[in-house]
FIDORO-336058 format. One record per residue: residue in three letters; chain; x, y, z of N, C-alpha, C in turn. Coordinates in steps of 0.2 Angstrom, whole numbers, always signed. Layout:
BEGIN
+------+-----+-------+-------+-------+-------+-------+-------+-------+-------+-------+
! type ! mol !   n.x !   n.y !   n.z !  ca.x !  ca.y !  ca.z !   c.x !   c.y !   c.z !
+------+-----+-------+-------+-------+-------+-------+-------+-------+-------+-------+
!  ALA !   A !     X !     Y !     Z !     X !     Y !     Z !     X !     Y !     Z !
...
+------+-----+-------+-------+-------+-------+-------+-------+-------+-------+-------+
//
This chain:
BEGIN
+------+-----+-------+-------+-------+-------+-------+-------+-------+-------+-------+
! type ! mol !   n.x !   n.y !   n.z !  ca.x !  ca.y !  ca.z !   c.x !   c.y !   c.z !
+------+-----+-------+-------+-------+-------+-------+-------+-------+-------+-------+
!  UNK !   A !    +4 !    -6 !    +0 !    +0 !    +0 !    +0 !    +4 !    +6 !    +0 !
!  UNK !   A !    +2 !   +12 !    -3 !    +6 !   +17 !    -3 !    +5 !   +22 !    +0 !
!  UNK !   A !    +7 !   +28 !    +2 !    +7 !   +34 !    +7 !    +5 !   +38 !    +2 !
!  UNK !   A !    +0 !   +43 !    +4 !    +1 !   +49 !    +2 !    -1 !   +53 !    +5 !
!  UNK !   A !    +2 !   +59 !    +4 !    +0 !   +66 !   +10 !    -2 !   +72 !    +6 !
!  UNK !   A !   -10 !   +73 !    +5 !   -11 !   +78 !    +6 !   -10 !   +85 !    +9 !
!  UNK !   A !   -13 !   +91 !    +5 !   -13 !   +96 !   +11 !   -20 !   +97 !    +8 !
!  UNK !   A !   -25 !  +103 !   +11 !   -32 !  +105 !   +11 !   -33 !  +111 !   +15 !
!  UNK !   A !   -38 !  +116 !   +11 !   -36 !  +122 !   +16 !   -42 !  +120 !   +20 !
!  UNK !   A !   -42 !  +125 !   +26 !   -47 !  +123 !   +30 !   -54 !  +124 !   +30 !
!  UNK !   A !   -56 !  +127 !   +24 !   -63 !  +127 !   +23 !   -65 !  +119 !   +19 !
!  UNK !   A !   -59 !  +118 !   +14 !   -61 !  +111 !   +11 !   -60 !  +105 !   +14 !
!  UNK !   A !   -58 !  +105 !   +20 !   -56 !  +100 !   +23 !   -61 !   +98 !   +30 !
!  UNK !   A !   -65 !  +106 !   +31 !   -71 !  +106 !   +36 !   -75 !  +101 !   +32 !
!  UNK !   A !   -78 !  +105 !   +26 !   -83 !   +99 !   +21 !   -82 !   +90 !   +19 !
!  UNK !   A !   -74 !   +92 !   +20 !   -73 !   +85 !   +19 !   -77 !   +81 !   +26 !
!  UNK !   A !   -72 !   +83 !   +31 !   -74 !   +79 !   +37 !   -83 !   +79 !   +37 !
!  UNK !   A !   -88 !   +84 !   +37 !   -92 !   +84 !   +38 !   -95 !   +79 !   +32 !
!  UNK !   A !   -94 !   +78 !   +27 !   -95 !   +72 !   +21 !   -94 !   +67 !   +25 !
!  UNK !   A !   -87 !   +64 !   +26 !   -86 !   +59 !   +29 !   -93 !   +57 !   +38 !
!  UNK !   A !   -93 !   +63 !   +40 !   -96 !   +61 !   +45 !  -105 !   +58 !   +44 !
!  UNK !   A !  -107 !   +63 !   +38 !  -113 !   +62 !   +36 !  -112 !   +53 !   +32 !
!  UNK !   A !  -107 !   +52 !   +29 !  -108 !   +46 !   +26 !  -105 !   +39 !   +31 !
!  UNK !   A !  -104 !   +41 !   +39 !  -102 !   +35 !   +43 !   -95 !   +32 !   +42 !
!  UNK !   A !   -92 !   +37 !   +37 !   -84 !   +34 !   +37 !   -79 !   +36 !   +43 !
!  UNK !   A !   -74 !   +31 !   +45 !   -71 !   +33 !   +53 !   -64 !   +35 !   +52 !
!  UNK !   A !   -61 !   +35 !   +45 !   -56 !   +39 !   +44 !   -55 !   +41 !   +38 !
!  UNK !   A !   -51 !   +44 !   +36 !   -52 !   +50 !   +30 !   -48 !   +44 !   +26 !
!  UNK !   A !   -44 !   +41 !   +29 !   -42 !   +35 !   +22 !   -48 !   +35 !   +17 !
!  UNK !   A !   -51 !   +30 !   +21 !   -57 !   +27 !   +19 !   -59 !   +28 !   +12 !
!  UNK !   A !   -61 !   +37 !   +17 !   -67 !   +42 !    +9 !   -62 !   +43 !    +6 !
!  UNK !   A !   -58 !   +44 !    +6 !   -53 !   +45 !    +2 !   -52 !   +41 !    -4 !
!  UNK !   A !   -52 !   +36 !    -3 !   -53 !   +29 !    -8 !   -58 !   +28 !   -11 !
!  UNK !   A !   -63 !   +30 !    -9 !   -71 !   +30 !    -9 !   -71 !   +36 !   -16 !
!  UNK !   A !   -69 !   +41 !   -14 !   -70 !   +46 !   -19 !   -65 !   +45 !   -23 !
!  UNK !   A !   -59 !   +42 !   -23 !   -54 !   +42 !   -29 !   -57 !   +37 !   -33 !
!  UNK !   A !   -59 !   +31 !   -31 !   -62 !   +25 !   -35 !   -69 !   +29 !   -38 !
!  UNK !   A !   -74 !   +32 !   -37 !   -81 !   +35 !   -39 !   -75 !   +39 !   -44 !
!  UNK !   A !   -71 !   +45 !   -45 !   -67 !   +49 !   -50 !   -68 !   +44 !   -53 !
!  UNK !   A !   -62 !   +40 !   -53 !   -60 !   +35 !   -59 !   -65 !   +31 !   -65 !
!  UNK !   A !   -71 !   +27 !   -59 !   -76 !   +27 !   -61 !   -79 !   +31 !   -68 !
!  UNK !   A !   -81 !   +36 !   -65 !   -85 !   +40 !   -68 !   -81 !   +43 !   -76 !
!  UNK !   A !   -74 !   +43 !   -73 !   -71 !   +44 !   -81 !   -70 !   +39 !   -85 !
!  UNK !   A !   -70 !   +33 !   -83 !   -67 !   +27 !   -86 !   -73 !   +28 !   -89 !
!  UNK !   A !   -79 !   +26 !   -87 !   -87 !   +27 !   -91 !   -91 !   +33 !   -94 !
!  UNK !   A !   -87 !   +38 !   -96 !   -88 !   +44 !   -99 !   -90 !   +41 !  -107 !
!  UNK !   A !   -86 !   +38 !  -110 !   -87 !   +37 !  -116 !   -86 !   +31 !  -118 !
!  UNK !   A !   -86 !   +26 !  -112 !   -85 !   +18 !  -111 !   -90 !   +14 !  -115 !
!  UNK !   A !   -89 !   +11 !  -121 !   -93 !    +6 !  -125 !   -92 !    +0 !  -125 !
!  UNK !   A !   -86 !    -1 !  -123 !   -79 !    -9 !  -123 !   -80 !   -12 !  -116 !
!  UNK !   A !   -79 !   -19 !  -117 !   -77 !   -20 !  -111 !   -85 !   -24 !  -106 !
!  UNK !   A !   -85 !   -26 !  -103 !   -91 !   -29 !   -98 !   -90 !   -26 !   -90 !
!  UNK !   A !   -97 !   -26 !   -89 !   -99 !   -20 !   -82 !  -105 !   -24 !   -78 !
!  UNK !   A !  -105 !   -23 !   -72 !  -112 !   -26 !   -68 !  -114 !   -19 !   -67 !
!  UNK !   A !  -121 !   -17 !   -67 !  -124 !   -14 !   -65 !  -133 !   -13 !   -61 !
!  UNK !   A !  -134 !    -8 !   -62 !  -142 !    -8 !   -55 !  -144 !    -3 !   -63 !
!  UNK !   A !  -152 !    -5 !   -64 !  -156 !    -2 !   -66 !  -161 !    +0 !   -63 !
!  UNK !   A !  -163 !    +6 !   -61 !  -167 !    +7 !   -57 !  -172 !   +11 !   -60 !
!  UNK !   A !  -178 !    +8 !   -60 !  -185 !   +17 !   -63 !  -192 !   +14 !   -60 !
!  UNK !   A !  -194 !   +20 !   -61 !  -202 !   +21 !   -56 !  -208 !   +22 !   -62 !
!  UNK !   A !  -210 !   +18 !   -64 !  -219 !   +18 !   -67 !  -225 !   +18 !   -64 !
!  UNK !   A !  -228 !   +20 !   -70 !  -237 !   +18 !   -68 !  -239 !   +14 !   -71 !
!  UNK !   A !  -238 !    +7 !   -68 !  -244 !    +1 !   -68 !  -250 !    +3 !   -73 !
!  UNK !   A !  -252 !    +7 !   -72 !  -261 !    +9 !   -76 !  -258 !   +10 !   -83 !
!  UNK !   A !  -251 !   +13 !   -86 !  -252 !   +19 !   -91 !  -250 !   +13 !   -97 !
!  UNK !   A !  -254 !   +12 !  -101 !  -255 !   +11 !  -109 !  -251 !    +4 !  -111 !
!  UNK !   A !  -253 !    -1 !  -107 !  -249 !    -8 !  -104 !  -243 !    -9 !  -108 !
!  UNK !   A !  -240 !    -3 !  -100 !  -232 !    +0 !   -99 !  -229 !    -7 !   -95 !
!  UNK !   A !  -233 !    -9 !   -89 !  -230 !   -16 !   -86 !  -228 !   -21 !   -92 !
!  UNK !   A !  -234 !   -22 !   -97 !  -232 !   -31 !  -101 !  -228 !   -26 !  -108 !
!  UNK !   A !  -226 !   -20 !  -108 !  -219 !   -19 !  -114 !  -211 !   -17 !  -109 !
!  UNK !   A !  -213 !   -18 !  -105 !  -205 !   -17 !  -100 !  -205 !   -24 !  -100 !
!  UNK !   A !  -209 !   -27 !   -97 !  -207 !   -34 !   -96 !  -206 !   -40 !  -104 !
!  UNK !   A !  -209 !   -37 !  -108 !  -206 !   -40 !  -114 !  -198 !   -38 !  -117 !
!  UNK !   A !  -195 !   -32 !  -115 !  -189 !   -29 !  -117 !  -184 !   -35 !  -113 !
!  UNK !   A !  -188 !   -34 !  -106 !  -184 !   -38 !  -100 !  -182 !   -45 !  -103 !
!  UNK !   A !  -187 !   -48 !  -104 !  -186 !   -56 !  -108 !  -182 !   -54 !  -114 !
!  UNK !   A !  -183 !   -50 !  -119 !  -180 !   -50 !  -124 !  -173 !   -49 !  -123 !
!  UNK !   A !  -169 !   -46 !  -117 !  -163 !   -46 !  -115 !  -161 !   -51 !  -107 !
!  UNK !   A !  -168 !   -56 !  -109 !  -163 !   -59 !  -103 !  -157 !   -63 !  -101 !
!  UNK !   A !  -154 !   -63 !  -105 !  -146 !   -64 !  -104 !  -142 !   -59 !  -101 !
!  UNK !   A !  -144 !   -53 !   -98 !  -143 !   -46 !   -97 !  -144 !   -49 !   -90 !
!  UNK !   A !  -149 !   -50 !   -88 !  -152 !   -49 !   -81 !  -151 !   -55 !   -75 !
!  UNK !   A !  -148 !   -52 !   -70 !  -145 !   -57 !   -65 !  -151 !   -58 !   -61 !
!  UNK !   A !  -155 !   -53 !   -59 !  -160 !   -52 !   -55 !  -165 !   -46 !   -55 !
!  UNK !   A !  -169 !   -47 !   -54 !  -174 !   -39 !   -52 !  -178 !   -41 !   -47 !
!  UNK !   A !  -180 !   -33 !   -44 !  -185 !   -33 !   -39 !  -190 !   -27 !   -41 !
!  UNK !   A !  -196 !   -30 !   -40 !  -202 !   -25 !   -41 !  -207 !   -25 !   -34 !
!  UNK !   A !  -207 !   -17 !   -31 !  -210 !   -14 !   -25 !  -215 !   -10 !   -30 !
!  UNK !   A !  -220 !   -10 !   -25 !  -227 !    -5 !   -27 !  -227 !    -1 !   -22 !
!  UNK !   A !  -226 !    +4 !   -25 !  -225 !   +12 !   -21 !  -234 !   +14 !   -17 !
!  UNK !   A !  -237 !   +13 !   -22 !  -243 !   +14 !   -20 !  -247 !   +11 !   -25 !
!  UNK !   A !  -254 !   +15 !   -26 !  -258 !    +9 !   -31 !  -258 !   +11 !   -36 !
!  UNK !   A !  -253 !   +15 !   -39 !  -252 !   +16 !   -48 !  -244 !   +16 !   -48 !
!  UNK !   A !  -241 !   +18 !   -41 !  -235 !   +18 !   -47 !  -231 !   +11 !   -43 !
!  UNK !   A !  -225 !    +8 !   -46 !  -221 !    +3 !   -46 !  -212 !    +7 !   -49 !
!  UNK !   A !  -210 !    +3 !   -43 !  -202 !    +4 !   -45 !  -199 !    -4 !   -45 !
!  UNK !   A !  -196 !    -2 !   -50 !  -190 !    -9 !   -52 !  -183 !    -8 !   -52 !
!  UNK !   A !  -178 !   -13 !   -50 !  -173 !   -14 !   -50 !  -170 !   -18 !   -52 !
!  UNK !   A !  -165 !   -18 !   -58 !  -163 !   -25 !   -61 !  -156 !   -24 !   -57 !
!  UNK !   A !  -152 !   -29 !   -60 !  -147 !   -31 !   -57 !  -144 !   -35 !   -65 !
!  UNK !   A !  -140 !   -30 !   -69 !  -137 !   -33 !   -73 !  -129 !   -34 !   -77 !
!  UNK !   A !  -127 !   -38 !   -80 !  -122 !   -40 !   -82 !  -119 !   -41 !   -88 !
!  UNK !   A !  -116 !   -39 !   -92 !  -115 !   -40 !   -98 !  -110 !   -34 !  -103 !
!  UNK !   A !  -111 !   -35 !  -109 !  -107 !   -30 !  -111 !  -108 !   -24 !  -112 !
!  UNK !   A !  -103 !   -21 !  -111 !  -106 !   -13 !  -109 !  -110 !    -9 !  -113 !
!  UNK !   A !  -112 !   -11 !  -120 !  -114 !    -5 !  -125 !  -122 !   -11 !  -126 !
!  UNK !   A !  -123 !   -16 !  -122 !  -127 !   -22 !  -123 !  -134 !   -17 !  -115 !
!  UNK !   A !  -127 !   -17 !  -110 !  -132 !   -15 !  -104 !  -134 !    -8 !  -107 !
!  UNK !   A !  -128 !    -4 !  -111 !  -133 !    +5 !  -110 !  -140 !    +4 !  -116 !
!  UNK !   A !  -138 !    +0 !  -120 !  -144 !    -1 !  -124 !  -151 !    -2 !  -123 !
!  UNK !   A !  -151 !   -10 !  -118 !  -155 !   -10 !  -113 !  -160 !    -6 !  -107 !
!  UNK !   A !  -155 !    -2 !  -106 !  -157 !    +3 !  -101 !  -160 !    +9 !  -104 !
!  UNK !   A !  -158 !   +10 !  -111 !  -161 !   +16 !  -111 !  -167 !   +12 !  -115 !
!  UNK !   A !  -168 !    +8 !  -117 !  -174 !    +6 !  -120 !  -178 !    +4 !  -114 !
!  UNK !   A !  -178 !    +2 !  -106 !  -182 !    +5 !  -101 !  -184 !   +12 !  -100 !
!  UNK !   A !  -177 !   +14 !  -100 !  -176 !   +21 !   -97 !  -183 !   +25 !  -105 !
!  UNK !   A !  -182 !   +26 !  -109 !  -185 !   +29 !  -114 !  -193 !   +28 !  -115 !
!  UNK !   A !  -195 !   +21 !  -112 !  -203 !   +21 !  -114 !  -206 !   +24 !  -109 !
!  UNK !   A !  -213 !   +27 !  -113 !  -217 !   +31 !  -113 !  -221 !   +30 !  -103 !
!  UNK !   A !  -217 !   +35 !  -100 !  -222 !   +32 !   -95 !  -218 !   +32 !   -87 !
!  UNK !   A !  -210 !   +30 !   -91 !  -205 !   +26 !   -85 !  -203 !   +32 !   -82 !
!  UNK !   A !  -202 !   +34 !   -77 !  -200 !   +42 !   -73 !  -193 !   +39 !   -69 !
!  UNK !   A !  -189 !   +43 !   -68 !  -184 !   +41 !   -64 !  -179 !   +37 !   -63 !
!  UNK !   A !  -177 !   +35 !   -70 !  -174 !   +29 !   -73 !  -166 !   +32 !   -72 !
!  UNK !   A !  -162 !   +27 !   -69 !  -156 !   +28 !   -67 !  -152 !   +23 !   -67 !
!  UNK !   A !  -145 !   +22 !   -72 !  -141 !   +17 !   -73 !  -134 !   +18 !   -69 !
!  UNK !   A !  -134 !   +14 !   -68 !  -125 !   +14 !   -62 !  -121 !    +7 !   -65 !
!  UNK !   A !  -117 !    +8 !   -68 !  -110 !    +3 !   -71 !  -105 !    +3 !   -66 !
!  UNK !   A !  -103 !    -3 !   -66 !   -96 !    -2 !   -63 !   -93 !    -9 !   -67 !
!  UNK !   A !   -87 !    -5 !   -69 !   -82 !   -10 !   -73 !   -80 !   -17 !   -70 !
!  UNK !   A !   -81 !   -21 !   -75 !   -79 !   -28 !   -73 !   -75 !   -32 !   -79 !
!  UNK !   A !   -69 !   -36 !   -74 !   -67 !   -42 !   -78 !   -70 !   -50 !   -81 !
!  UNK !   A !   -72 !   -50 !   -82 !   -77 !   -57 !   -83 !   -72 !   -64 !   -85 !
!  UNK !   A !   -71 !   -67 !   -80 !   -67 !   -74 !   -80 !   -72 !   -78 !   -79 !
!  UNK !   A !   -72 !   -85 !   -86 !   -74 !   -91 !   -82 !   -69 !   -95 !   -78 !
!  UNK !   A !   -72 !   -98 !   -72 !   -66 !  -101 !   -69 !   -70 !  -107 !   -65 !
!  UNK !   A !   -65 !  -113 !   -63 !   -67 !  -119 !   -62 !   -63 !  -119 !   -55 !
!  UNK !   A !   -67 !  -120 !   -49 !   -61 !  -120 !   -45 !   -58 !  -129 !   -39 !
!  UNK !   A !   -61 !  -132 !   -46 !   -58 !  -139 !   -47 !   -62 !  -145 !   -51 !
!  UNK !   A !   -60 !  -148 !   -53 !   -64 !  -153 !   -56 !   -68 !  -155 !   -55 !
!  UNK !   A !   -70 !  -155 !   -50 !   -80 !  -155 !   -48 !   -82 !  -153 !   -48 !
!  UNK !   A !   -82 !  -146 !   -49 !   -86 !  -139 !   -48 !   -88 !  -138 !   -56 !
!  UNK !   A !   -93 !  -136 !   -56 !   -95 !  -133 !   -63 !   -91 !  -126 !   -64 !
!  UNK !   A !   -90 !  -126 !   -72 !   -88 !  -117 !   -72 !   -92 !  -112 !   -71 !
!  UNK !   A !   -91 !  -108 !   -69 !   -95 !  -101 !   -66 !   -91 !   -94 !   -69 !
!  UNK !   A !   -93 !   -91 !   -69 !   -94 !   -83 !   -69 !   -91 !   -79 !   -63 !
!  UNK !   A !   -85 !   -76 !   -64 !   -83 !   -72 !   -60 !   -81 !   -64 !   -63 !
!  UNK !   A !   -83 !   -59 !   -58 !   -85 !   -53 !   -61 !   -81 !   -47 !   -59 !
!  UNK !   A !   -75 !   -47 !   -59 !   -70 !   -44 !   -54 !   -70 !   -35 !   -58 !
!  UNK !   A !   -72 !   -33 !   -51 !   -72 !   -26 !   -53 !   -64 !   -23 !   -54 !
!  UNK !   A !   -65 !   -16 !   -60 !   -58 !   -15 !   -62 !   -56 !    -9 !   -57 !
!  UNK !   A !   -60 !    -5 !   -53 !   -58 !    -1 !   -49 !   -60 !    -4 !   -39 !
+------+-----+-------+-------+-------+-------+-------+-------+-------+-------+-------+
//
């Protein structure tokens, strides 16, 4: 591990602490990591189309509007190879939020997503990527091969 030292004037370094305190971290390593790994993130996937990501899809609809449930969930099937998992909560008696949980190539999930994210109805649709290595690996002859998803930051 490596050292590094900082300097920070004391108004940026007030906000830091009180960031860190709002966010429950107990040393400023920590956030520190926290935020350098989110920077890197968010550059590396600025104009990221290569390469394979897990991510969270997440957006809130109306159930009632213009059978908006049975064309998300056909998109869904039609990219089920994308999708590890999803969860659907009913917010109240019209609206529903969804979360997927998915995996694949990166210009496969943005595609995906914005074909949720775009139809007529869906509010609040939010894609979160983080960079992955995708190894089949067998961890001995008995074991079937698997899928390991090793993040790049």
């Amino acid at each position: 591990m490596e050292r590094l030292t900082i300097s920070l004037d004391t108004q940026l370094s007030k906000q830091f602490d009180d960031l860190m305190d709002a966010r429950g971290y107990t040393n400023r390593s920590e956030a520190m990591r926290d935020l350098i790994r989110e920077k890197l993130e968010t550059e590396r996937l600025k104009d990221w189309n290569e390469g394979h990501c897990v991510a969270t899809l997440s957006y809130i609809y109306n159930h009632h509007e213009n059978d908006l449930a049975n064309r998300i969930a056909a998109v869904q099937h039609d990219n089920h190879d994308l999708i590890l998992s999803s969860m659907h909560v009913h917010m109240d008696h019209s609206d529903c939020l969804e979360v997927a949980i998915l995996r694949g190539p990166v210009g496969q999930v943005k595609s995906f997503a914005n074909l949720v994210m775009s139809a007529r109805g869906v509010r609040h649709g939010k894609l979160h990527m983080v960079p992955v290595e995708i190894k089949q690996v067998r961890h001995s002859p008995t074991t079937a091969e698997h899928i390991h998803s090793n993040p790049l930051t």
